[in-house]
C-alpha positions as MATLAB code, in Angstrom:
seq = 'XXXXXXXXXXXXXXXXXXXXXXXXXXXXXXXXXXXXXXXXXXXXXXXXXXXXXXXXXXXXXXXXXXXXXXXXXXXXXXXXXXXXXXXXXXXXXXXXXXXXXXXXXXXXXXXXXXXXXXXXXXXXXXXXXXXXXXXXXXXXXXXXXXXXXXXXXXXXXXXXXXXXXXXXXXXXXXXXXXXXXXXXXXXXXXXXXXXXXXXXXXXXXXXXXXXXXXXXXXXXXXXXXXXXXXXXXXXXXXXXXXXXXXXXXXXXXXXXXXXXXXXXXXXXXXXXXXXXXXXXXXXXXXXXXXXXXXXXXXXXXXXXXXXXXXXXXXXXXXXXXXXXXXXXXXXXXXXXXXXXXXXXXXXXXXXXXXXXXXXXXXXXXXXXXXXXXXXXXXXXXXXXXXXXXXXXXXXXXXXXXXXXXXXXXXXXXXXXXXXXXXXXXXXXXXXXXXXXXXXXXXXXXXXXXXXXXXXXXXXXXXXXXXXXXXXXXXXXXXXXXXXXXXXXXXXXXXXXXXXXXXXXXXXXXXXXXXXXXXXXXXXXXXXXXXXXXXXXXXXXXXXXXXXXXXXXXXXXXXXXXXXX';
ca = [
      -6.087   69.903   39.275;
      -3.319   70.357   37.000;
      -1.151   66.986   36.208;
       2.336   67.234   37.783;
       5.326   64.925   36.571;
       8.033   64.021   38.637;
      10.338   63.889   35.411;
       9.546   66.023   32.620;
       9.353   64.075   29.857;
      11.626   64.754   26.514;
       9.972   66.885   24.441;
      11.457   67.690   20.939;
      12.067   71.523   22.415;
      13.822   69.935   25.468;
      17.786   69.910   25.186;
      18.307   66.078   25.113;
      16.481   66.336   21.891;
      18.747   69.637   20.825;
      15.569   72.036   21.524;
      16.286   75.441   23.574;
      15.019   75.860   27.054;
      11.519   77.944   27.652;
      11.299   81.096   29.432;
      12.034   80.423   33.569;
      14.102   77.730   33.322;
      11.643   75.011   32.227;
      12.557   72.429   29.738;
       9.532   71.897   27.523;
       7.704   72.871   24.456;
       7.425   75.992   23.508;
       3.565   76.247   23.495;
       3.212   74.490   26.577;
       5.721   76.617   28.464;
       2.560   78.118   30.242;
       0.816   75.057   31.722;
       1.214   75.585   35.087;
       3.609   72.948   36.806;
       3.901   73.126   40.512;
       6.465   70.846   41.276;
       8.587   72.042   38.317;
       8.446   75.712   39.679;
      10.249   73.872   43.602;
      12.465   71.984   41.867;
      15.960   74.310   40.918;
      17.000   74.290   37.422;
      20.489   72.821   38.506;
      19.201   70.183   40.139;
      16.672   68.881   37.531;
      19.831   69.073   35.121;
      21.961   66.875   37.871;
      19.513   64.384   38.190;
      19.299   63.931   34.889;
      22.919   63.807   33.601;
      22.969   60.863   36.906;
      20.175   58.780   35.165;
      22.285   59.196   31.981;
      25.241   58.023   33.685;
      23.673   55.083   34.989;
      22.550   54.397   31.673;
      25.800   54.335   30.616;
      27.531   52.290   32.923;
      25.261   49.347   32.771;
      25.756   49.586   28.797;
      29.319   49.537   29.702;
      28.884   46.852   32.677;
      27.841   44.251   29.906;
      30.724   44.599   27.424;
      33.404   42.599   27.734;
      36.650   43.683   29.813;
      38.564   44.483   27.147;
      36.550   47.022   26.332;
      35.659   48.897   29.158;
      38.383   51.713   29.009;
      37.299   52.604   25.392;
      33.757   52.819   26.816;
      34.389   55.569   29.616;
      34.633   58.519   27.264;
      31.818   57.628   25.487;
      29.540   57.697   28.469;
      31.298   60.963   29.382;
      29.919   61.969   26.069;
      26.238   60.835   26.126;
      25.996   62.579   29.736;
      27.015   66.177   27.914;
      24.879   65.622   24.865;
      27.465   67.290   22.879;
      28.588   64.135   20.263;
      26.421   61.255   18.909;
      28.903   59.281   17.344;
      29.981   57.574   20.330;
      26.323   56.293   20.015;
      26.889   54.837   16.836;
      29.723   52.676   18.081;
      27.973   51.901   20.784;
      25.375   49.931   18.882;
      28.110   48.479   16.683;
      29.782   47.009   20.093;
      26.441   45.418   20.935;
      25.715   43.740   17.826;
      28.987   41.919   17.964;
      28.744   41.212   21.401;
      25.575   40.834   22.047;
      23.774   41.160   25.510;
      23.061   38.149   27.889;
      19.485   37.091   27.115;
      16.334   38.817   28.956;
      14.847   36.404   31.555;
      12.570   38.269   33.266;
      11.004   41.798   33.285;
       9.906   42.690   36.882;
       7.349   45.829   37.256;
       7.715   47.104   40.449;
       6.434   50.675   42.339;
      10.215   51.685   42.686;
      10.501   50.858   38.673;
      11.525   48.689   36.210;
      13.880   45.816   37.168;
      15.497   43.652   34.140;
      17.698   40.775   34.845;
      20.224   40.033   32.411;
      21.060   36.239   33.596;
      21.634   33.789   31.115;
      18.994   31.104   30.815;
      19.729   27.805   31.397;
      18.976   24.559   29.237;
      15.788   23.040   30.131;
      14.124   19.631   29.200;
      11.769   19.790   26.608;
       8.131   19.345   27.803;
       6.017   17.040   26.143;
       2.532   18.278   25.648;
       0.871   14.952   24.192;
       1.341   12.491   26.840;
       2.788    8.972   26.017;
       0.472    5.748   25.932;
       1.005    2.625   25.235;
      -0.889    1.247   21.772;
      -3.882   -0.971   23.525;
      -5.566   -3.301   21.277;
      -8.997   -1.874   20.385;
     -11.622   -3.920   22.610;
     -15.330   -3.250   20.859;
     -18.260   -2.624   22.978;
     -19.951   -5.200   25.106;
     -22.798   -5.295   22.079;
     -20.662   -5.867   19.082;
     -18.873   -9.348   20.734;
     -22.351  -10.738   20.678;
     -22.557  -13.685   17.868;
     -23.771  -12.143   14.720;
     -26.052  -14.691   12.698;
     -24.584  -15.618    9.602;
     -27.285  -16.363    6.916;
     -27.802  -16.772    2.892;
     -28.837  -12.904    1.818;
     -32.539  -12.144    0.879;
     -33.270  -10.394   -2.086;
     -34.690   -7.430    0.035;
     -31.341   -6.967    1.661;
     -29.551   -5.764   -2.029;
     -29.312   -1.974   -1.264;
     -27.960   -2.190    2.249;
     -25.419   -5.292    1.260;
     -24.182   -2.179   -2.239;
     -24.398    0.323    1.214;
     -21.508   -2.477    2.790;
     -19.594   -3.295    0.135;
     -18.943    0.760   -0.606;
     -16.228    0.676    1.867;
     -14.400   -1.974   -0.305;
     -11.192   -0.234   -2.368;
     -12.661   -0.926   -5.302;
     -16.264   -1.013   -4.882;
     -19.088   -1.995   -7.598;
     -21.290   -0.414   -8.751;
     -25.044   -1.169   -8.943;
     -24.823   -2.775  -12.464;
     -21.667   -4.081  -11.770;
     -23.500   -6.056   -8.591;
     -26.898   -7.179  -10.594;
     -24.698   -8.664  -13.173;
     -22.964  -11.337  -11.005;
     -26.960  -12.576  -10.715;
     -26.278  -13.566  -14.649;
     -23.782  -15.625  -13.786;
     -23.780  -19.373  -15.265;
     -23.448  -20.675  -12.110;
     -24.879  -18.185   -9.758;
     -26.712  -19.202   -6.756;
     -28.518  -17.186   -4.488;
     -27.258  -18.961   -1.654;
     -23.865  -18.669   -2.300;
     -24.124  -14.371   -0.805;
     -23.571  -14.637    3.162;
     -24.039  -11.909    4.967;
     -23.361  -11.716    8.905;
     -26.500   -9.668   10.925;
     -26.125   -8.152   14.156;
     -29.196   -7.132   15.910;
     -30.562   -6.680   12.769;
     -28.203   -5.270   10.736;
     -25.786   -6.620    7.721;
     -22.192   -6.161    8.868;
     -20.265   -8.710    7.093;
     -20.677   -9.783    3.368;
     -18.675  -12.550    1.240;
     -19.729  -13.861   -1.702;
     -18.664  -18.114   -2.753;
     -18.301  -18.061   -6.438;
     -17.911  -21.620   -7.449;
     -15.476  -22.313  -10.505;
     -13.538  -25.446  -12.367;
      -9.638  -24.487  -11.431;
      -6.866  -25.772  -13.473;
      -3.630  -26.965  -11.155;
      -1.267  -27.336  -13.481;
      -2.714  -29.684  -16.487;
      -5.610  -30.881  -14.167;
      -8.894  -29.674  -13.238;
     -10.449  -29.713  -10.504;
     -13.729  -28.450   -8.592;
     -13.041  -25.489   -6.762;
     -14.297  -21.754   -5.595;
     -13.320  -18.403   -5.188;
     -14.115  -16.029   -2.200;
     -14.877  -12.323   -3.352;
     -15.814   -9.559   -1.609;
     -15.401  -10.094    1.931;
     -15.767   -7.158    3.649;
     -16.993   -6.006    7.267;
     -18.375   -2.575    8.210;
     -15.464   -0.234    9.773;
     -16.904    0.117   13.214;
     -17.730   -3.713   13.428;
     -13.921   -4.962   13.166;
     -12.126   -6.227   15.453;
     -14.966   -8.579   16.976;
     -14.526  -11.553   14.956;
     -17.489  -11.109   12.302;
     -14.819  -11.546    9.582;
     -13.810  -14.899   10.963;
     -17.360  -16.146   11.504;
     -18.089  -15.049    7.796;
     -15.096  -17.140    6.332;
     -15.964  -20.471    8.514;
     -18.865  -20.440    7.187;
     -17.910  -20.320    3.607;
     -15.931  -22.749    4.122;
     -18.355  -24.804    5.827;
     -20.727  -24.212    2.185;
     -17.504  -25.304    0.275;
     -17.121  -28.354    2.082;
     -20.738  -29.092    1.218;
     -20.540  -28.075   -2.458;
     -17.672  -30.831   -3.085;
     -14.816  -28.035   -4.114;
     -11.374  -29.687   -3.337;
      -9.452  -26.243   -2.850;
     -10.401  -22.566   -2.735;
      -9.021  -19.471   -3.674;
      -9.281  -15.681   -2.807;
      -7.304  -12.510   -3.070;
      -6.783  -10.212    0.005;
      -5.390   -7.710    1.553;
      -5.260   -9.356    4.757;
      -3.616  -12.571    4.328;
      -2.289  -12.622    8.253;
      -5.639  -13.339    9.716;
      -6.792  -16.025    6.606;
      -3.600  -17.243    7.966;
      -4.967  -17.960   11.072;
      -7.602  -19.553    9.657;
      -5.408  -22.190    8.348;
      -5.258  -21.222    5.184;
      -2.253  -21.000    3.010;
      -0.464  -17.641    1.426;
       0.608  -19.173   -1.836;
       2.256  -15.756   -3.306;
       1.643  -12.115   -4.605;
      -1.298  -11.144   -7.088;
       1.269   -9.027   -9.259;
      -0.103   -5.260  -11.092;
       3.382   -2.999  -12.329;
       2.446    0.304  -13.410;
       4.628    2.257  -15.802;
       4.254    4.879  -18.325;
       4.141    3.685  -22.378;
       6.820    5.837  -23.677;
       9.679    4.493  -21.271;
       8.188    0.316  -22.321;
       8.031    1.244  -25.499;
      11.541    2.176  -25.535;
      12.915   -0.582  -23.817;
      11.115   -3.162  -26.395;
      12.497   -0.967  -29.203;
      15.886   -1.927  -27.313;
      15.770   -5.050  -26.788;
      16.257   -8.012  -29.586;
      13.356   -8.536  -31.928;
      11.738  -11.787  -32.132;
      12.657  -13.861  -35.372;
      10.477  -15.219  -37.391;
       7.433  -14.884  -39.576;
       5.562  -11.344  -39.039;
       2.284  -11.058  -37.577;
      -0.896   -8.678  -38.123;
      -2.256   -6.384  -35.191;
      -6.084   -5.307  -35.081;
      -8.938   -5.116  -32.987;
     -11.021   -8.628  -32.502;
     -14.423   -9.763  -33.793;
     -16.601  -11.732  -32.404;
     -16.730  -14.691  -34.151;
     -12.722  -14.724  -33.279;
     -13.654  -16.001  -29.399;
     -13.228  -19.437  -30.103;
      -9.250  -18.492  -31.792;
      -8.929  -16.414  -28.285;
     -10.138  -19.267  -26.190;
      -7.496  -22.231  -28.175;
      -4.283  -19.695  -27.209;
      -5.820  -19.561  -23.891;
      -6.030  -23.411  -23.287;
      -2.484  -23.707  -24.754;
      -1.147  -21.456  -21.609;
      -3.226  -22.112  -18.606;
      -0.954  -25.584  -18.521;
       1.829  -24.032  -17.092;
       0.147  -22.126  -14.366;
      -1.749  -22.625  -10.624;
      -4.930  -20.958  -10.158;
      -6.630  -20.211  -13.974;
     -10.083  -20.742  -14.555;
     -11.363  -23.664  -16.810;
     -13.047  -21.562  -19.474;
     -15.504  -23.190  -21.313;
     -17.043  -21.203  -24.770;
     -20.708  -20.969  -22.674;
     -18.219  -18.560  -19.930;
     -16.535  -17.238  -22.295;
     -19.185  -15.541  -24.285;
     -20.385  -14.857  -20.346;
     -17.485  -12.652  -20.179;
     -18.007  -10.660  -23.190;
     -21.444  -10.278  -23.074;
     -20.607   -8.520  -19.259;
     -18.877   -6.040  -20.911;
     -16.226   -6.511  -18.402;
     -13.121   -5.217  -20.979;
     -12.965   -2.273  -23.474;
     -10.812   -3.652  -26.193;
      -9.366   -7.253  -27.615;
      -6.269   -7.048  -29.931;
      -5.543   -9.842  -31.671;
      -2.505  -10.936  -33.894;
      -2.426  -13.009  -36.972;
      -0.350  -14.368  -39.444;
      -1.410  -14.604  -43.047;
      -3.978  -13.094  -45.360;
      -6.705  -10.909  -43.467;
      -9.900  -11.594  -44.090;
     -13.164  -11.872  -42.190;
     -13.646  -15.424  -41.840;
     -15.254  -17.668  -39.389;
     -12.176  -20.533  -39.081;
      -9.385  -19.339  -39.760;
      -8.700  -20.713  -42.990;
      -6.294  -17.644  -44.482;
      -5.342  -15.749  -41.397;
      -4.385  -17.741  -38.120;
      -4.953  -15.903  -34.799;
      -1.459  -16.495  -32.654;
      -1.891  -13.996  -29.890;
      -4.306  -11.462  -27.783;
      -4.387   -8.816  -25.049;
      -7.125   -7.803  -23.329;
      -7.466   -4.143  -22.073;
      -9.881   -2.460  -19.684;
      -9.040    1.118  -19.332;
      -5.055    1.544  -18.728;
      -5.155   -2.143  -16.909;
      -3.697   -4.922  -19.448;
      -5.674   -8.166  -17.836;
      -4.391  -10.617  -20.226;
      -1.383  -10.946  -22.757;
      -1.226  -14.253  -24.648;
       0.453  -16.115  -27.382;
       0.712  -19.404  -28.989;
       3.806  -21.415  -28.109;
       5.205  -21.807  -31.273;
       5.931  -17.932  -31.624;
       8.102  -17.189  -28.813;
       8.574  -13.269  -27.553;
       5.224  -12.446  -29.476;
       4.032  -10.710  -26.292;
       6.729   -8.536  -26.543;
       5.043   -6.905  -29.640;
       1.546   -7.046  -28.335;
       2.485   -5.043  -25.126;
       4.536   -2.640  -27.396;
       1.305   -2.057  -29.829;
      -0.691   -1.765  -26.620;
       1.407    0.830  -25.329;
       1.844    2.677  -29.217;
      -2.254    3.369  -28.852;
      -2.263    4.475  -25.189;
       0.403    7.243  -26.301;
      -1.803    7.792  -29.176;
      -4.719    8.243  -26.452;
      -2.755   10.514  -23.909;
      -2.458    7.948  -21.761;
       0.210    8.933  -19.047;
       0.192    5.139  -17.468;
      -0.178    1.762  -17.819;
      -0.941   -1.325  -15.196;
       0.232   -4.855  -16.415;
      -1.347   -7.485  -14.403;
      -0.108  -11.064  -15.303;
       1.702  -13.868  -12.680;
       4.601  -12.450  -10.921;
       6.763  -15.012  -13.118;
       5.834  -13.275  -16.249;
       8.881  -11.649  -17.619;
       6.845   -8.550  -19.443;
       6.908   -6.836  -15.452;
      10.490   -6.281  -15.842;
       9.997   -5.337  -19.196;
       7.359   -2.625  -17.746;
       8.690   -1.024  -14.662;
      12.821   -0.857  -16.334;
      14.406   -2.841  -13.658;
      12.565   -1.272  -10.581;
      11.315   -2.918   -7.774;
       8.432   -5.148   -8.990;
       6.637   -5.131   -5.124;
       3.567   -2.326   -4.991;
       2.169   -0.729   -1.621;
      -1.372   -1.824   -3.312;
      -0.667   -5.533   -4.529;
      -2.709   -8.018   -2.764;
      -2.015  -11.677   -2.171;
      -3.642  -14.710   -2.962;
      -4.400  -17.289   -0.253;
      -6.030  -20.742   -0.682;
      -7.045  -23.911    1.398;
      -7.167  -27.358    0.292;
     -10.903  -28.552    1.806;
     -10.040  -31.750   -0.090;
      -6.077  -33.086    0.144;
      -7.091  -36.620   -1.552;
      -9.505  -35.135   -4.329;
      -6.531  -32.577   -5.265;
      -3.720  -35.362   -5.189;
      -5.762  -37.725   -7.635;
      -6.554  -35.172   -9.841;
      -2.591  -35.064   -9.721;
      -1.924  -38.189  -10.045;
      -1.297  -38.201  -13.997;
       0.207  -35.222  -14.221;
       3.492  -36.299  -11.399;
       3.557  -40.131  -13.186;
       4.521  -37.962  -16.333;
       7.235  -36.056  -14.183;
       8.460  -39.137  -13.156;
       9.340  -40.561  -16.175;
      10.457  -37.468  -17.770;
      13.326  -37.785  -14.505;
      14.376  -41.569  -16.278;
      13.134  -42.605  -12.357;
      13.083  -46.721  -13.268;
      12.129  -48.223   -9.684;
       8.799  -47.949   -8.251;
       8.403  -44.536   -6.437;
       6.629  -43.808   -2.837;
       6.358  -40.850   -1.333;
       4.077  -40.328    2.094;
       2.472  -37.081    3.549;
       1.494  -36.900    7.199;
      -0.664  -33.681    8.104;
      -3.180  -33.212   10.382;
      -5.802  -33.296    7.931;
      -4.329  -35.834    6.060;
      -2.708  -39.128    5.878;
      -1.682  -41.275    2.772;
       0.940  -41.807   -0.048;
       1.668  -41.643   -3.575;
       3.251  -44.746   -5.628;
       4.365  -44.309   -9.131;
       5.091  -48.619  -10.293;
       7.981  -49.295  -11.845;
       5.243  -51.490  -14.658;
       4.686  -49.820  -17.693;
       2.348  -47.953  -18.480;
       3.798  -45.266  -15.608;
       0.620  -44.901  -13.465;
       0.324  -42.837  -10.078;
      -2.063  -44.157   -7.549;
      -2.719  -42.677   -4.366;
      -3.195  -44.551   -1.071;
      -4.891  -43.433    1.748;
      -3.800  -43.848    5.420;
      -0.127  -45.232    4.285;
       2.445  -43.521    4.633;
       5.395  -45.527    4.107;
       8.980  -45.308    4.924;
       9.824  -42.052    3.148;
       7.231  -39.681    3.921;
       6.886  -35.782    5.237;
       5.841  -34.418    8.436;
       3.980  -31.110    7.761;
       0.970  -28.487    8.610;
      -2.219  -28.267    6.894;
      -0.811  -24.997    5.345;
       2.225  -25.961    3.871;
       0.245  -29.446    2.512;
      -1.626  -26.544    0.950;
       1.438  -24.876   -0.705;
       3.326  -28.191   -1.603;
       0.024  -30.151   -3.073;
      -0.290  -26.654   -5.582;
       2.893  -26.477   -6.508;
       4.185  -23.180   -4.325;
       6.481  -25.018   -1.661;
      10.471  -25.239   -1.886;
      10.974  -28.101   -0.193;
      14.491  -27.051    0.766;
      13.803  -23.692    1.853;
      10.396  -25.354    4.010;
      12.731  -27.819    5.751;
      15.232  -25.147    6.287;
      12.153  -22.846    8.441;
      10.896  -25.931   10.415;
       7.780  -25.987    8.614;
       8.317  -29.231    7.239;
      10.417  -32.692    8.588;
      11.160  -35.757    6.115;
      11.907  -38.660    7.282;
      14.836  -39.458    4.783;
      16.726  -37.280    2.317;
      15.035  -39.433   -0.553;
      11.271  -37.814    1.217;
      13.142  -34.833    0.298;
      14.615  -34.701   -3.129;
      11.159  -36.687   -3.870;
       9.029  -33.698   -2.808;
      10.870  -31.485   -5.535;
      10.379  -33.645   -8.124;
       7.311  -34.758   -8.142;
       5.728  -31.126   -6.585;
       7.836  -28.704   -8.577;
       7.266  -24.883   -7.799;
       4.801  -23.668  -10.708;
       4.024  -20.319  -11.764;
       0.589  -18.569   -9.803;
      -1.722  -16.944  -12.055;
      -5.554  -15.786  -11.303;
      -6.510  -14.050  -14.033;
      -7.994  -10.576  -13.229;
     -10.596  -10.696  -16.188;
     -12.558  -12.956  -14.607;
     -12.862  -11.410  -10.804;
     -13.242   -7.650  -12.748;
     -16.827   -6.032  -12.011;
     -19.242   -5.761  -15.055;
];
């Protein structure tokens, strides 16, 4: 059988592609001009030719059909043209019309027996289609087993690896050493670790750390929560609630009037009525930018100071400029010499500068050279900058010699951690915002409203008379959890004495919360009354609150919460 083509296809010796025609009429190659073709040899020579100056013609006019009208007279000779074969440069211009105006857009290619169908219909504007499907955000509901009661119990010494295994999944997670050292803590008790099982397993951890906190110029017995933590797939069940009630329920039987912790998930201590006092402040910046803005700024007057790195028998010097601070803050630790030589001997720092006025000389009390300031660094994190009161902006030059050695080290950043009153943050980030994605806040609960407000007592009879307030002073506080009043006699000696179950005619309505905030010093009195969270009973209930409860700086200082 010999293949037979109802069109000859265009070969290049055919004349469409300017070839000459083969011996007995046939259009084809030259060398294949003998392959026998049967339905070639029926078909005339004329009317192969005719049919296919009509297909060319067709061609034509629907190339013609799609320009616009204007054009369609200029077109006709052209398509004349293209049917004799004997110009192509109507072709060019051809292609130059149909780039500027451009063909309606192919829809859809039919293949059918009769041919090739192409409609040329312009394609209409459709709604996009949405392949993920919509769905409302559900709250996460854990399986049936997880909202079982998980057992919350002191921690065995056997359960040390798996309780490092939890606490992995913390941001900043300690290491083994880092976790045997708290064990050498002066006050470390075994029982103080809770851990929450669940058939079994340890899925919640928090750790009570029991500590003497100063509240302004008073001290009182108090404790930290650290390292609370719950295992990923175990949220959302309540295990983390369970944990912290009973912490608090140890607290309560330890005797600590208020307690303190740092979080990143204030909202649901929040719900456990406990209060969100303010923002545990860290500004990074980079040391060459500080350094320039200290070099900028006034320099402090007065007698020049010494800069070197500490000795040990210089810890009691660090621990007097410590004392002479913590005054003016809410939340420090009462350091005794016994924790302080705790600290150091945990290794929990890599350098101590000290300055000093005077003579240097290794001595052990400071007879020639007087130690007036320190910082404490641990890696590119400054935990502590501090300076005796009498010389005023001396931090200033202790953060700019900190940041003169971390350029000397290649040291491309800087954190400052200090209380988000400190002054040096602006100093650090040049005027930028001082709020970080990775700050934390610090929450606390008053277990203890009376303890706290005696232990206040002395403190707000001094702030009394330092107002010129003559008459006898009363002010009453009405919470849920507590009821009772403060009197400051008019007698002299000024002495505060606290009264329980009277409240008196001027006196405050208010939540356990913001008796929380007011009783350490973090509640605006105006701005509470303002929100609803708080309702005097006078004006005087009001001004009184201010003055006796001013708002005081928050400061937990990170040295003493930083892993070994």
């Amino acid at each position: 059988m010999h293949r037979v083509d109802r069109f000859p296809r265009r070969r290049p010796g055919s004349r469409a592609c300017g070839g000459v025609p083969s011996e007995g009429g046939v259009v084809g190659h030259p060398r294949r001009s003998s392959r026998p073709a049967a339905r070639e040899r029926e078909v005339p020579a004329a009317a192969r030719q005719g049919k296919k100056k009509s297909r060319l013609k067709i061609r034509a006019a629907a190339q013609t059909a799609a320009r616009p009208a204007a054009r369609k007279t200029a077109a006709k000779p052209a398509a004349v043209k293209i049917a004799a074969g004997t110009d192509r440069e109507p072709q060019a211009e051809a292609s130059a019309a149909r780039l500027k105006h451009p063909s309606p857009v192919v829809e859809t290619v039919e293949i059918r027996p009769s041919g090739t169908v192409v409609s040329r219909r312009p394609v209409a504007k459709r709604p996009a289609i949405l392949h993920v499907p919509h769905h409302p955000v559900l709250p996460l509901k854990p399986p049936a087993w997880m909202l079982e009661d998980c057992h919350v119990a002191p921690a065995r010494a056997g359960d040390q690896s798996e309780i490092l295994q939890l606490l992995a999944g913390l941001p900043t997670p300690p290491s083994r050493a880092e976790f045997h050292a708290a064990v050498d803590h002066p006050e470390h008790d075994s029982a103080n670790r809770l851990v929450a099982r669940l058939g079994g397993r340890i899925v919640g951890h928090v750790e009570i750390v029991p500590r003497d906190l100063m509240i302004g110029s008073a001290v009182v017995r108090g404790a930290v929560l650290d390292r609370v933590a719950v295992l990923p797939e175990c949220r959302g069940a309540g295990h983390g609630q369970r944990l912290v009630r009973a912490a608090e329920d140890r607290i309560r039987q330890a005797g600590a009037a208020v307690a303190f912790s740092r979080t990143r998930i204030a909202p649901s201590f929040h719900e456990l009525g406990w209060s969100v006092l303010g923002r545990d402040s860290a500004t990074p910046g980079r040391p060459t930018d500080i350094l320039a803005r200290l070099l900028e700024a006034p320099q402090r007057a007065g007698e020049g100071v010494t800069m070197r790195q500490w000795r040990h028998v210089e810890l009691p010097a660090i621990l007097r400029i410590y004392k002479q601070n913590v005054s003016r803050f809410v939340g420090p630790i009462d350091r005794s010499e016994n924790y302080c030589r705790w600290l150091v001997s945990r290794g929990a720092f890599d350098s101590i500068i000290v300055a000093l006025v005077g003579q240097d000389r290794y001595e052990l009390h400071e007879s020639s050279a007087r130690i007036v300031g320190y910082c404490i660094q641990a890696g590119n994190r400054v935990l502590e900058i501090m300076a005796d009161p009498e010389f005023a902006g001396l931090e200033r030059e202790i953060l700019g010699r900190v940041c003169a050695e971390a350029i000397e080290n290649d040291r491309q950043e800087i954190v400052y951690e200090s209380s988000a009153a400190d002054p040096l943050h602006e100093a650090v980030a040049g005027g930028a915002s001082l709020v970080q994605g990775g700050d934390r806040m610090i929450v606390a609960k008053v277990f203890r409203p009376l303890d706290l407000l005696s232990a206040q007592a002395p403190a707000v009879a001094a702030r009394v008379v330092a107002a010129d307030i003559k008459e006898t002073v009363e002010l009453g506080l009405d919470a849920p959890s507590f009821r009772g009043s403060i009197i400051i006699d008019a007698k002299e000696p000024r002495e505060a004495t606290v009264h329980p179950g009277r409240v008196g005619r001027s006196y405050l309505r208010l939540s356990d919360d913001e008796l929380g905030r007011l009783l350490l010093g973090q509640c605006d009195p105006v701005e509470a009354v303002a929100a609803g969270r708080m309702e005097p009973s006078t004006q005087m209930a009001q001004k009184l609150a201010g003055q006796l409860f001013p708002r005081t700086p928050l400061w937990c200082p990170m040295w003493d919460d930083l892993p070994a």
